[in-house]
N, C-alpha and C positions, 0 to 999 in steps of 0.2 A: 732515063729521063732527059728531059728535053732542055738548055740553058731557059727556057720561058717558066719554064714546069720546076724550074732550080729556084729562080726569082722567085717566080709566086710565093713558092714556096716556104723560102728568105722571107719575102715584104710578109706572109703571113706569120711568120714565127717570132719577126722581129718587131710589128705590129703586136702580136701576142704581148712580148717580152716588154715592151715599150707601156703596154697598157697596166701590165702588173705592175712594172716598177714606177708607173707615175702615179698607181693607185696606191703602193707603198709609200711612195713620198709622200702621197695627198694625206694619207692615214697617220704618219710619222708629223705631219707637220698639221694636222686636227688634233692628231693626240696632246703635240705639244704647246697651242692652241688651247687647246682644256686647260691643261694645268697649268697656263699661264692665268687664264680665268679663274678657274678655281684658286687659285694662289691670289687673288686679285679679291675674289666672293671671301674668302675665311678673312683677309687682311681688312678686307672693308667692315665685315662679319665683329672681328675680333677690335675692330676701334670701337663700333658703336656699343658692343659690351664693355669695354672699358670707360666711354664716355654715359653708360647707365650706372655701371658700377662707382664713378665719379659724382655723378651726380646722384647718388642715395647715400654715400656717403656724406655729402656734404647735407644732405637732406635730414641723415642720421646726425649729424656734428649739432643742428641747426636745432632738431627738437631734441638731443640731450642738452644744449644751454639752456631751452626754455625750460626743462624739466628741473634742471639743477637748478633754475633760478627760482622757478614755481616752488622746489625743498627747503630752499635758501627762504620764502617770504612764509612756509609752513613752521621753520624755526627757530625765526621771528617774531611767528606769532604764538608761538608755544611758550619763548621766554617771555613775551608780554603778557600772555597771562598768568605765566607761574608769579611774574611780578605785581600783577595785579590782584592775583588771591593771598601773596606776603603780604599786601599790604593790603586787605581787606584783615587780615586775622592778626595783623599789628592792632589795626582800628578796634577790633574784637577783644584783643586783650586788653587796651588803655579801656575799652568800655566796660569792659570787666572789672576792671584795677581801678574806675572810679565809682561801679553802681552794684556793685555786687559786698556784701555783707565782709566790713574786715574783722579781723580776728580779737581786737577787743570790744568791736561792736556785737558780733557775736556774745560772747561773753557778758556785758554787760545784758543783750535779751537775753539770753538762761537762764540768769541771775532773776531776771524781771518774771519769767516765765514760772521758774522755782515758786517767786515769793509767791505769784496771781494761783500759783495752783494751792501752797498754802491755805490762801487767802481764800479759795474755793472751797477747798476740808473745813475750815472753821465754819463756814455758813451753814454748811450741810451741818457740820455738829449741832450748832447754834439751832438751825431747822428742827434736826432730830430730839434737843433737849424739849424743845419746845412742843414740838407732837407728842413726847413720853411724857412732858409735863400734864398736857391737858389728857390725859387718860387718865 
């Protein structure tokens, strides 16, 4: 072979060599490329789920006060009415303890009840002497 037919030969191998190892570096330096990106995609990725996860939390913090305070005015009103049925059945008892029948007033109607029913037998007797009479 000829030194032309050497070159050629040279410029095509080393054209060859030249094309693969700038397509290596071109590949080595996309690959690293990516994962500079992608390292970039998950970080950007991974803030705005932290900044969701932030703001539901705080979203969560936001409606357990108003829930807690919403339980907080349910028992409130639970003791206001337990206070307010004590003191409907106090009202019930004093209306009791002054209109309902006491214990020697009682007594003295039995007493009165006893005599009137007495007092009912003798008529009827009195009645009956008087029908047996006129026969």
């Amino acid at each position: 072979m000829t030194t032309y037919q050497w070159v050629t030969l040279g410029l095509g191998a080393f054209g060859f060599v030249l094309t693969w190892g700038l397509g290596l570096f071109k590949a080595g330096r996309m690959v690293e490329q990516m994962k500079v990106a992608i390292k970039l995609e998950i970080a950007a990725e991974k803030k705005d789920v932290l900044n969701k996860v932030e703001a539901l939390k705080e979203q969560f913090f936001e409606e357990q006060k108003t829930q807690d305070h919403n339980f907080g005015e349910v028992g409130a009103s639970m003791r206001q009415y337990t206070a307010d049925v004590e003191k409907k059945q106090f009202e019930m008892e004093i209306w009791g303890r002054d209109n309902y029948v006491q214990k020697n007033e009682f007594e003295t109607m039995r007493q009165d009840i006893k005599d009137l029913a007495r007092s009912i037998k003798e008529d009827f007797r009195e009645v009956f002497a008087k029908i047996d009479a006129k026969q």
